[in-house]
Rosetta silent file (secondary structure, phi, psi, omega in degrees, C-alpha in Angstrom):
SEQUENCE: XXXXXXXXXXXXXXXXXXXXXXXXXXXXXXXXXXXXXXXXXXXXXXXXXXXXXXXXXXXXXXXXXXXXXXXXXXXXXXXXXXXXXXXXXXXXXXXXXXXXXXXXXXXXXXXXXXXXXXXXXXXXXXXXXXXXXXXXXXXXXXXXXXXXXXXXXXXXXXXXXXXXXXXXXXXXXXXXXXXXXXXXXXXXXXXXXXXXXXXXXXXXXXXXXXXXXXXXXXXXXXXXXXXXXXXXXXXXXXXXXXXXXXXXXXXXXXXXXXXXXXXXXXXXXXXXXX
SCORE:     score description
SCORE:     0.000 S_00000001
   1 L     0.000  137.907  163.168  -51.756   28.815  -23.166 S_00000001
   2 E   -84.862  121.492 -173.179  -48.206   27.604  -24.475 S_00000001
   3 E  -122.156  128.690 -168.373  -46.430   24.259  -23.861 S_00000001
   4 E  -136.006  131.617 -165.885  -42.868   24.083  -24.244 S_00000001
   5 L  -108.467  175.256  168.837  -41.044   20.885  -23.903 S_00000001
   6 L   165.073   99.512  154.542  -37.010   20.513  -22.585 S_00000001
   7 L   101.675 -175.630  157.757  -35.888   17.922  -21.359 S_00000001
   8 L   -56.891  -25.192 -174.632  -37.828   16.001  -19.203 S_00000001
   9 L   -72.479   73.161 -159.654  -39.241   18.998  -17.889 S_00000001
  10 L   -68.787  135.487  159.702  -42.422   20.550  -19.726 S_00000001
  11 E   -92.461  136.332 -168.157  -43.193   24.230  -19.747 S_00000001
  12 E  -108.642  126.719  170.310  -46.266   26.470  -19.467 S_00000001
  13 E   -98.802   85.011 -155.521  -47.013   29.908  -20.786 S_00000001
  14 E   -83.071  100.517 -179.094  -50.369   30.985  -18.685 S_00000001
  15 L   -93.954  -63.919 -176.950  -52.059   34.154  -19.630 S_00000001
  16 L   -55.387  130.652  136.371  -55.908   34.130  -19.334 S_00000001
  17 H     2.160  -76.139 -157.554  -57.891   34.441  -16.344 S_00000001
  18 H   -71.191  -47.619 -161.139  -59.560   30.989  -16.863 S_00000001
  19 H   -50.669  -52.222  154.393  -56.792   28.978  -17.666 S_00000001
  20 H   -19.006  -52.234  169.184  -55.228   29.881  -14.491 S_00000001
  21 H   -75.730  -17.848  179.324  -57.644   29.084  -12.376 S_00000001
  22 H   -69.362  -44.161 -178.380  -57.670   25.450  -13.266 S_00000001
  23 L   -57.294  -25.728 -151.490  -54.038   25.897  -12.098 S_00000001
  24 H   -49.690  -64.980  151.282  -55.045   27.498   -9.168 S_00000001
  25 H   -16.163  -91.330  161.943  -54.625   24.014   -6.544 S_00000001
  26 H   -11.422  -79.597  174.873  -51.325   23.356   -7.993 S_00000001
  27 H   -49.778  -36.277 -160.406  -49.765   26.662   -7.454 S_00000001
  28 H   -84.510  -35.488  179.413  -50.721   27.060   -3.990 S_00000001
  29 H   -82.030  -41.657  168.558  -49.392   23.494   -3.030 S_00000001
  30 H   -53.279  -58.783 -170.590  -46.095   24.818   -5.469 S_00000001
  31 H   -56.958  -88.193 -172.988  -45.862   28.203   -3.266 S_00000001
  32 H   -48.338    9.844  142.326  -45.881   26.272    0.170 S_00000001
  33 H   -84.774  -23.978 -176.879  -43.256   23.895   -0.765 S_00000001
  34 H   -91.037  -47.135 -164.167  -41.292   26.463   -2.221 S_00000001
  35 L  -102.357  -15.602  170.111  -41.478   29.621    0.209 S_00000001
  36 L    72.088   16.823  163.330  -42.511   27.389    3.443 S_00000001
  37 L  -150.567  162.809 -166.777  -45.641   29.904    3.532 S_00000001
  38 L   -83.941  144.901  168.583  -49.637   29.948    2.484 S_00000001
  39 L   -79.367   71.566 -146.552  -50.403   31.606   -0.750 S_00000001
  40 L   -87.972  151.970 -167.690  -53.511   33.171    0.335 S_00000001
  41 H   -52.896   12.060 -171.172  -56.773   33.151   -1.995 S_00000001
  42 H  -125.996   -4.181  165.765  -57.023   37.302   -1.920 S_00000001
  43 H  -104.522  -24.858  161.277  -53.299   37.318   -2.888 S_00000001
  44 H   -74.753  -43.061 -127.373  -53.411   34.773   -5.415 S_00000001
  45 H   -88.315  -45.989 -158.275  -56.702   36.372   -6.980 S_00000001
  46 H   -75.740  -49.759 -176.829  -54.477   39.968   -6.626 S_00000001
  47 H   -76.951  -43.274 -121.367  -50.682   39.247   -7.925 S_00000001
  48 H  -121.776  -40.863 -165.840  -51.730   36.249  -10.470 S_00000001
  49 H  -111.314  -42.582  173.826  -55.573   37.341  -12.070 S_00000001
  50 L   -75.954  168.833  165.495  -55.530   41.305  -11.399 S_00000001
  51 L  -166.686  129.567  165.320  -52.988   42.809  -13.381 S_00000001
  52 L   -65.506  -11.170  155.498  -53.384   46.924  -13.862 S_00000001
  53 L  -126.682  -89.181  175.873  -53.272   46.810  -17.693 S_00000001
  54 L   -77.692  151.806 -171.858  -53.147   43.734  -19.718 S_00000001
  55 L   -68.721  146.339 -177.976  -53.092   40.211  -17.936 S_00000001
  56 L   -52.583  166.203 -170.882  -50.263   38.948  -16.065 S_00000001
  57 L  -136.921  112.622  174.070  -48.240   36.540  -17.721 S_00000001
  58 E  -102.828  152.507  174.970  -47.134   32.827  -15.470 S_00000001
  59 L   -89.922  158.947  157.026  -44.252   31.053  -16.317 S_00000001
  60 L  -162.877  118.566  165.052  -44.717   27.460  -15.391 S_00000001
  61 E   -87.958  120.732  172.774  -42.373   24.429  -15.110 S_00000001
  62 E  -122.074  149.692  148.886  -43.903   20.608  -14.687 S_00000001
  63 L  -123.750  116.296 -128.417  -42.844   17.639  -14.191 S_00000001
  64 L    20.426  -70.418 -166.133  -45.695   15.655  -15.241 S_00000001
  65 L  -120.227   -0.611 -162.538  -48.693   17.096  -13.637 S_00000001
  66 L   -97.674  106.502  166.337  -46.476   18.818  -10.563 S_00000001
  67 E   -72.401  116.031 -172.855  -45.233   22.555  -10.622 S_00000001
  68 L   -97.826  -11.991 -149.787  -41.857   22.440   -9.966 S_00000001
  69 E  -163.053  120.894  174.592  -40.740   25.832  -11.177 S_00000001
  70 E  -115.418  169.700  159.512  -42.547   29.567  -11.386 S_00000001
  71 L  -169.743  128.936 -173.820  -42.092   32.918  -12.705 S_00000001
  72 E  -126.159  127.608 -174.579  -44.487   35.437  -13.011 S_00000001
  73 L  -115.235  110.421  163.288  -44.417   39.265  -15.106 S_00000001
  74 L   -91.163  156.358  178.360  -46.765   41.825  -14.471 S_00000001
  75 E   -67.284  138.786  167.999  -47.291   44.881  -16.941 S_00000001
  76 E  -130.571  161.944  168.204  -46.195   48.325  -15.738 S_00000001
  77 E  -125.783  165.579 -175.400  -45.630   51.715  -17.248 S_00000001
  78 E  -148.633  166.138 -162.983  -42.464   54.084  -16.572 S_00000001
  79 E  -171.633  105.749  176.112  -41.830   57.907  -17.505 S_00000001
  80 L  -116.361 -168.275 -151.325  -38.395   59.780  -17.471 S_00000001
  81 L   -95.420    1.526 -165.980  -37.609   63.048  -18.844 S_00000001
  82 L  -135.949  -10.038 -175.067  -36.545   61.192  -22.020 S_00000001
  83 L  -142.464 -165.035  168.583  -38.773   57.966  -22.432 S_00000001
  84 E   157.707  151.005 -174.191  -41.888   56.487  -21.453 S_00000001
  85 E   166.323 -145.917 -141.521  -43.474   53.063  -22.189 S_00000001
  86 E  -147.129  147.545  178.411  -44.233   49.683  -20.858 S_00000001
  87 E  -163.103  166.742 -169.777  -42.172   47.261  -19.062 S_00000001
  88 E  -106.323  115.273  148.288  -42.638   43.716  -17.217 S_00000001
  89 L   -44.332  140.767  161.734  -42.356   43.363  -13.271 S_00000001
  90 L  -110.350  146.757  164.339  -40.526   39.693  -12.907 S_00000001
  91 L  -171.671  170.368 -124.699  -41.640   38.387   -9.621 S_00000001
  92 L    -1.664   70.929  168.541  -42.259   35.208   -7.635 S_00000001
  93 L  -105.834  144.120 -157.891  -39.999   32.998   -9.272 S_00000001
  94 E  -128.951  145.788 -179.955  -39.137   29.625   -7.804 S_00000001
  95 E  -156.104  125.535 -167.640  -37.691   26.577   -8.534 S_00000001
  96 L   -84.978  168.906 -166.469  -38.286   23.582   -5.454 S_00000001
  97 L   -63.644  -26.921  169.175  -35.198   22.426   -4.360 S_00000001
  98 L   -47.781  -20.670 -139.931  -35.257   18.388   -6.135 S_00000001
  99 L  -144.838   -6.545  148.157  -34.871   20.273   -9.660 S_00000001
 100 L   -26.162   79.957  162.240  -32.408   23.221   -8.784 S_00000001
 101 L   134.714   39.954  175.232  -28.850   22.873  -10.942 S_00000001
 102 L  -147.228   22.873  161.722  -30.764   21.307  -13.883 S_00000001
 103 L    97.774    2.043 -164.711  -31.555   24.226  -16.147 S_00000001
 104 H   -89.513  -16.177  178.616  -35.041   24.789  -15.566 S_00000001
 105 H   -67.325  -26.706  172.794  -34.679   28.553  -14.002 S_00000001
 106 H   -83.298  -19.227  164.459  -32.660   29.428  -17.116 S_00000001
 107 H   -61.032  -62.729 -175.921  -35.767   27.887  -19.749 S_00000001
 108 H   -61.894  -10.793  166.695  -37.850   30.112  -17.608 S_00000001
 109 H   -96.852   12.076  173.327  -35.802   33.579  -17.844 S_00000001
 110 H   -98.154  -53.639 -160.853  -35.343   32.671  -21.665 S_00000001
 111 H   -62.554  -29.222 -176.389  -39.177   31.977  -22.346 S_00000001
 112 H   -83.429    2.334 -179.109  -39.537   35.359  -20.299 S_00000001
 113 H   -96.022  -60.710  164.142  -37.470   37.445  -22.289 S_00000001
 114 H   -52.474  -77.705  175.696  -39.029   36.113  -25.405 S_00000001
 115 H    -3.444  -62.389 -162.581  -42.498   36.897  -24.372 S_00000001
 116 H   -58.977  -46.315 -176.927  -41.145   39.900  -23.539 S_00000001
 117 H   -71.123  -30.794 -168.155  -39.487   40.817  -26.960 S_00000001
 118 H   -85.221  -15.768 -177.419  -42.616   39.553  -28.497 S_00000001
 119 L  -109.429   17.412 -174.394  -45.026   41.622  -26.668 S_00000001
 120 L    16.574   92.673  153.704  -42.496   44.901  -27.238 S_00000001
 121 L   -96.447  149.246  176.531  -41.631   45.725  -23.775 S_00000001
 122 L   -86.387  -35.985 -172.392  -39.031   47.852  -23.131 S_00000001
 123 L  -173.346  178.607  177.878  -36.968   45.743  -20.305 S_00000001
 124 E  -130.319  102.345  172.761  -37.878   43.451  -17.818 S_00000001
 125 L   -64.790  161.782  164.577  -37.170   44.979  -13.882 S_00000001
 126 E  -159.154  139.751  150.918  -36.692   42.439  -10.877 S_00000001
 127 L  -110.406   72.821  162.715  -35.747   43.399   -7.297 S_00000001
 128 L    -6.875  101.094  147.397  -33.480   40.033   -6.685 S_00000001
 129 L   -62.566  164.825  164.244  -33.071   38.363   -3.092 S_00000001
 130 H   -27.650  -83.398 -157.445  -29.912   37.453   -2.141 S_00000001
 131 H   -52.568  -44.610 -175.827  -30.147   33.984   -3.369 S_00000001
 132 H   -59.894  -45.403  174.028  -31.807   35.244   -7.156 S_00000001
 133 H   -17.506  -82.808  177.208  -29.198   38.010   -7.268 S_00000001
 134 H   -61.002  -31.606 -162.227  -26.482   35.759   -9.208 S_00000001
 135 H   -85.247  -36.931 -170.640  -28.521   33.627  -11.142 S_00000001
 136 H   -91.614    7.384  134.318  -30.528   36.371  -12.836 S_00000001
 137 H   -70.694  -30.258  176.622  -27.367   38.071  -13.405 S_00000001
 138 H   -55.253  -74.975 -154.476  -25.344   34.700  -14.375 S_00000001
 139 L  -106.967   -0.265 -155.245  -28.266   33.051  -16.348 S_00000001
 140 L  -116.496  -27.858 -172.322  -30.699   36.017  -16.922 S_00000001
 141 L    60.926   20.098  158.478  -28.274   38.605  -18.453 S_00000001
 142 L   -85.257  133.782 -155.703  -29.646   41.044  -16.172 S_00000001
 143 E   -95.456  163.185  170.286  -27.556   44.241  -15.293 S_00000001
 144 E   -80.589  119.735  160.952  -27.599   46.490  -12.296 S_00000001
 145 E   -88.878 -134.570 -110.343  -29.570   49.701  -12.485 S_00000001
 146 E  -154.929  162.349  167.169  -28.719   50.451   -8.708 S_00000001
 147 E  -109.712  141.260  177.846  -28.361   49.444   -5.288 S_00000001
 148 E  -137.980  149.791 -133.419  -30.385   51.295   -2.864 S_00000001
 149 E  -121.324  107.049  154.843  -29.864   51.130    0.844 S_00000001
 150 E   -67.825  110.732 -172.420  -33.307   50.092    3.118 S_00000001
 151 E   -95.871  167.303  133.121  -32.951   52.667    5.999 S_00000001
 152 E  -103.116  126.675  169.848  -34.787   53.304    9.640 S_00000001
 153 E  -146.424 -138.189 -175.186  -34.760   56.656    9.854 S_00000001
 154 E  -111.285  173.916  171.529  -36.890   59.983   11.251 S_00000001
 155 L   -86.518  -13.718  162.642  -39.713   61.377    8.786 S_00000001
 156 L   -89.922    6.654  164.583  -37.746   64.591    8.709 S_00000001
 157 L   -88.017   -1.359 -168.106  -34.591   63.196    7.022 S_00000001
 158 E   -90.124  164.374 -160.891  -36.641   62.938    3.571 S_00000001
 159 L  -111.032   88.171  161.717  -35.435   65.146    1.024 S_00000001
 160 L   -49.823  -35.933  166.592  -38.743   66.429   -0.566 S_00000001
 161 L   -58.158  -53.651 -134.905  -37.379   68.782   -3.017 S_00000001
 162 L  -102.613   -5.119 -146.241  -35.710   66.020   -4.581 S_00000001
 163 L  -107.834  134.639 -175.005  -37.425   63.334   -5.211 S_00000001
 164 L   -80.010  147.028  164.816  -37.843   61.540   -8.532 S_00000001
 165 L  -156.338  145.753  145.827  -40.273   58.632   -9.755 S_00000001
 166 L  -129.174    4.701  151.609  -40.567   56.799  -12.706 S_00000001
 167 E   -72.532  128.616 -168.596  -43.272   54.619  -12.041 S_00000001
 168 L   -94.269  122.915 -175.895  -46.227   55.819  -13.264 S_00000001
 169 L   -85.506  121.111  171.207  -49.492   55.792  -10.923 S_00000001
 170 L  -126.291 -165.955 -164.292  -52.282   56.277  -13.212 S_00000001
 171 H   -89.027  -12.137  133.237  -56.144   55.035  -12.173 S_00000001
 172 H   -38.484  -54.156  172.733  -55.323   51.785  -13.472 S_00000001
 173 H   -69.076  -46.241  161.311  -52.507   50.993  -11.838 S_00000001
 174 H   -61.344  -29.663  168.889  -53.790   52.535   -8.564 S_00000001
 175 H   -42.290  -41.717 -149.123  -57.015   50.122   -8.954 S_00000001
 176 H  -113.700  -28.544  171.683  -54.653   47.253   -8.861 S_00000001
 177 H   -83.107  -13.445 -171.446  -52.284   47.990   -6.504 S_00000001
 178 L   -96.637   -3.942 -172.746  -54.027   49.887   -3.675 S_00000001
 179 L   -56.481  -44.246 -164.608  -56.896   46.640   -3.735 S_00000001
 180 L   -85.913   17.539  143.683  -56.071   45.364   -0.197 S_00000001
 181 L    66.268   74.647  135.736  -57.430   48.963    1.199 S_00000001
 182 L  -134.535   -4.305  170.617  -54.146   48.780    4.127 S_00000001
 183 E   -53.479  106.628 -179.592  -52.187   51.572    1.949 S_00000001
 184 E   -94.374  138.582  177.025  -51.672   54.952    4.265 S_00000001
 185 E  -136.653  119.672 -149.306  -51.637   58.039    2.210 S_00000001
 186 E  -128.948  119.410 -175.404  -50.714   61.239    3.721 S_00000001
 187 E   -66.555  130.223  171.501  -49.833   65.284    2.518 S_00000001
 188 E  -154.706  125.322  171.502  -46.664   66.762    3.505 S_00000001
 189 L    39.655   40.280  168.582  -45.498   70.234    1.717 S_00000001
 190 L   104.183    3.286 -162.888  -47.657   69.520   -1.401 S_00000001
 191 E  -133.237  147.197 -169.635  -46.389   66.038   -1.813 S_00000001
 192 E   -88.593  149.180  168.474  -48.181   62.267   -1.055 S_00000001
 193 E   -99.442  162.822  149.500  -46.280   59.737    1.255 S_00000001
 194 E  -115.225  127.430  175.422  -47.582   56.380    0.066 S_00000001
 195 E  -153.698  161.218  154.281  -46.694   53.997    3.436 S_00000001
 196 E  -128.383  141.420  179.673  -47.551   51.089    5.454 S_00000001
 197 E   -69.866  147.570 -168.223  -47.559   50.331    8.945 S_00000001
 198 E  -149.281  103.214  171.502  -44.525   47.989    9.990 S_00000001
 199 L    59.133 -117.292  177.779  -44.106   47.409   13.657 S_00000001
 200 L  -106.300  -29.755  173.781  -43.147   50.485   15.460 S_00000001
 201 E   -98.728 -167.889 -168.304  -42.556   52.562   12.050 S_00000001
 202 E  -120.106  101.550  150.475  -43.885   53.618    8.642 S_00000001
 203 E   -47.642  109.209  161.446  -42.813   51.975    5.383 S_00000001
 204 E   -94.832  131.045 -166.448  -42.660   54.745    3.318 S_00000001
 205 L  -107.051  -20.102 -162.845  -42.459   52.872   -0.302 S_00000001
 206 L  -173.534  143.608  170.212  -42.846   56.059   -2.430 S_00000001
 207 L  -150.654  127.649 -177.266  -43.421   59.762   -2.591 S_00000001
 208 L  -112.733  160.294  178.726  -45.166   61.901   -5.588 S_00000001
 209 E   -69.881  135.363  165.561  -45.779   65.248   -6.284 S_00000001
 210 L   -53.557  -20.058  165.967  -49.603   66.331   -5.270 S_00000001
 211 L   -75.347  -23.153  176.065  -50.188   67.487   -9.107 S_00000001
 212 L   -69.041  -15.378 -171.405  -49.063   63.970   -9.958 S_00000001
 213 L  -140.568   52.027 -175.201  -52.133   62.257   -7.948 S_00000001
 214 L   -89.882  -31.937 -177.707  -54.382   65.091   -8.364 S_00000001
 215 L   -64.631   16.606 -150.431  -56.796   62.613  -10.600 S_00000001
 216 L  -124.779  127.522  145.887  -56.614   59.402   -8.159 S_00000001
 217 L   -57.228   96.220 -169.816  -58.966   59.082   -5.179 S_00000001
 218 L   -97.630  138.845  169.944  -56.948   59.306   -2.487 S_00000001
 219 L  -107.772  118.627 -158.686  -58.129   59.044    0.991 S_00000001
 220 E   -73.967  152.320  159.166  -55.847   60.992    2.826 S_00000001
 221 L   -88.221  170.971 -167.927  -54.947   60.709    6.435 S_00000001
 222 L   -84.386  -37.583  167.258  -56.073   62.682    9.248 S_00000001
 223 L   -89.705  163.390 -166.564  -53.712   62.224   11.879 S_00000001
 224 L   -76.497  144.666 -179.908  -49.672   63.134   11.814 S_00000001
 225 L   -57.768  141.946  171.368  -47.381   61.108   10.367 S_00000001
 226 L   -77.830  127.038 -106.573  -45.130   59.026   12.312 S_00000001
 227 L  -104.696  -46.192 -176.520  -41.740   60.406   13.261 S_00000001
 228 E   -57.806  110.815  172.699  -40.086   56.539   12.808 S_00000001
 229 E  -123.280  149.156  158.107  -40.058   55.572    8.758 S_00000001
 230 E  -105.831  150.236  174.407  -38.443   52.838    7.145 S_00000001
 231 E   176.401 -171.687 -144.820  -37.505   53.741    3.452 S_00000001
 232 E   -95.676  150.304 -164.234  -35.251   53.926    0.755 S_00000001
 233 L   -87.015  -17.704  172.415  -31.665   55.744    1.149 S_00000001
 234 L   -73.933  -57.471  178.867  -32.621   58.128   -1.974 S_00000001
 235 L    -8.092  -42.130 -161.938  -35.342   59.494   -0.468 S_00000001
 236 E   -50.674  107.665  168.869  -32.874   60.816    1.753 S_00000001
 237 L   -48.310  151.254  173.745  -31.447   64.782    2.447 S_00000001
 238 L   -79.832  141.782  143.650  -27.318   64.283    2.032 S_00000001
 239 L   104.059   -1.027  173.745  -25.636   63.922    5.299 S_00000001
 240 L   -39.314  163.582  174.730  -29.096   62.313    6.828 S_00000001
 241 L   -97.408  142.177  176.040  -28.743   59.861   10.023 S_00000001
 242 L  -159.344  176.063 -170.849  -30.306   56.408    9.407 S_00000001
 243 L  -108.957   26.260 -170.261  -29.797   53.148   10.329 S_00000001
 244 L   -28.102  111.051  164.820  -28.959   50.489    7.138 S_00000001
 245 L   -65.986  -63.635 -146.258  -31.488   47.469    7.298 S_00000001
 246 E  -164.782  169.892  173.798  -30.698   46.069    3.993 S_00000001
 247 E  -136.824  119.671  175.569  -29.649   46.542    0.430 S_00000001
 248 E   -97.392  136.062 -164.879  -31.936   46.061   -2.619 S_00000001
 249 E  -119.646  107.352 -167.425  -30.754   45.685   -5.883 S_00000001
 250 E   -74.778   83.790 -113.222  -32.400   46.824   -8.858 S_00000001
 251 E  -142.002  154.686 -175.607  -31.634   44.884  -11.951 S_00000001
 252 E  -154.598  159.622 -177.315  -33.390   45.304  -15.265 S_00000001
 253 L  -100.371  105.833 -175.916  -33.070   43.193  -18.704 S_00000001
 254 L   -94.972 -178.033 -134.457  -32.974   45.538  -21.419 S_00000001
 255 L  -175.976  -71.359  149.064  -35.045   44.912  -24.399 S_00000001
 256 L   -56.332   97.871 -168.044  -35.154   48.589  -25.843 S_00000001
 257 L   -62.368  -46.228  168.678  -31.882   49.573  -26.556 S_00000001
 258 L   -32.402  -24.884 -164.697  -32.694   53.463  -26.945 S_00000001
 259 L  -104.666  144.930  176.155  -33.562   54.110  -23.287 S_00000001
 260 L   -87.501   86.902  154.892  -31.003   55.485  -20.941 S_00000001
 261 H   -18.947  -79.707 -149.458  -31.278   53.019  -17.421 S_00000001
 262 H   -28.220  -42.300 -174.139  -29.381   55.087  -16.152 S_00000001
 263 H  -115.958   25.475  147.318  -31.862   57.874  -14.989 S_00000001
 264 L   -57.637  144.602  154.077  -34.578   55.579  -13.867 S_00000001
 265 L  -109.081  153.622 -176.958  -35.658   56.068  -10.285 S_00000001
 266 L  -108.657  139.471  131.251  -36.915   53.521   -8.054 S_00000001
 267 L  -132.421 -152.685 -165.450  -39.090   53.253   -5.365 S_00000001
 268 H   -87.638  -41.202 -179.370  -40.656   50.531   -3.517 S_00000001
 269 H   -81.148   32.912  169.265  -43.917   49.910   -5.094 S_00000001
 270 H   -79.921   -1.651 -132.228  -41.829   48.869   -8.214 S_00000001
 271 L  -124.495  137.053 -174.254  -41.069   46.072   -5.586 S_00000001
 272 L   -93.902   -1.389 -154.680  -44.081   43.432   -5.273 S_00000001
 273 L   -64.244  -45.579 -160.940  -42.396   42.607   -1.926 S_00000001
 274 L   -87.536    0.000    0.000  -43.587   46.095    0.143 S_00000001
């Protein structure tokens, strides 16, 4: 662990397992004051302690014994036609509302980009809410890689032929993300849907080629897919009909100068949210 002082505020750099857990109280009383919802123990144990390669990295702002301020990076790998490597998820970051307009969300995207440079990462991804959007453009000096369009649409608008990924599921990564077992996985013309049930539809968060997940134990389902999906606007055949939910915005830090942004693709389990 790291301690970084500024200001009144001190800062924590949490890596290990153990260290964490001593933390563990703290955060959970930090999450409900911040998000107005429970942190629950099989969700702390999964975004904060699992991590699919190397351990997770917390961010941590106090003011004296209180966490006032979070930010958390998990490890990921990506693969394009021109690069492949390693890159940091940014995700639950927080700041309660007392300690907002006093610099500490800009210590914490600086300590996370060093870490980042120091642990040779290639970039740092975020999918921004509304509210995060400017500041980690503002204070974070992160650019847009794209906006993509959350649709409701039919399961026969997706464009199959077409479709791109550049996160890479390998049996690591599926270990750690597929843990809460509520993940639907389902064959259509040689290719996996990855979804979740939502309401009256199907989140579809991602779709790979069937040679891409021939090593992963998948349990596929048995019954037909559901004709209602929610999902991403690339996915999408041109001239499909949908419905626009929402707009997510994909923002990345760069770190490697060498790699072309430009022809990442996204999908949703880049997103800790779906």
């Amino acid at each position: 662990m790291q301690e970084v002082q500024h200001k009144m505020i001190n800062y924590q750099i949490v890596t290990s397992t153990k260290e964490k857990q001593v933390l563990k109280d703290g955060f959970q009383s930090f999450f409900k004051d911040a998000y107005s919802q429970i942190l629950s123990d099989n969700d702390w144990k999964h975004q904060f302690l699992h991590s699919p390669y190397e351990e997770s990295t917390l961010f941590l702002a106090f003011d004296n014994n209180k966490i006032v301020g979070s930010a958390l990076m998990i490890p990921q790998k990506y693969k394009t036609k021109r690069n492949q490597g390693t890159y940091y998820l940014w995700t639950t970051s927080a700041v309660l509302k007392d300690y907002r307009s006093q610099g500490v969300y800009a210590k914490l995207l600086s300590l996370q980009r060093e870490h980042a440079y120091k642990n040779q990462k290639d970039f740092i991804f975020a999918f921004p809410n509304k509210l995060a959007y400017p500041v980690v453009k503002l204070f974070g000096g992160f650019r847009d890689l794209y906006q993509v369009d959350l649709v409701k649409t039919s399961i026969d608008m997706l464009d199959l032929k077409n479709i791109e990924n550049s996160l890479v599921i390998d049996e690591d990564f599926f270990r750690w993300r597929f843990e809460h077992k509520d993940y639907l996985f389902y064959e259509i013309e040689n290719h996996i849907i990855i979804s979740k049930r939502y309401e009256n539809a199907l989140d579809v968060l991602a779709i790979y080629k069937k040679e891409d997940m021939a090593d992963l134990s998948l349990e596929l389902q048995n019954e037909t897919i559901s004709k209602d999906i929610i999902t991403i606007s690339s996915f999408l055949k041109q001239g499909a009909v949908f419905n626009g939910l929402d707009k997510l915005s994909g923002t990345y830090f760069p770190i490697n100068k060498d790699i072309d942004y430009n022809i990442i693709k996204l999908n949703l389990l880049m997103s800790d949210i779906f």
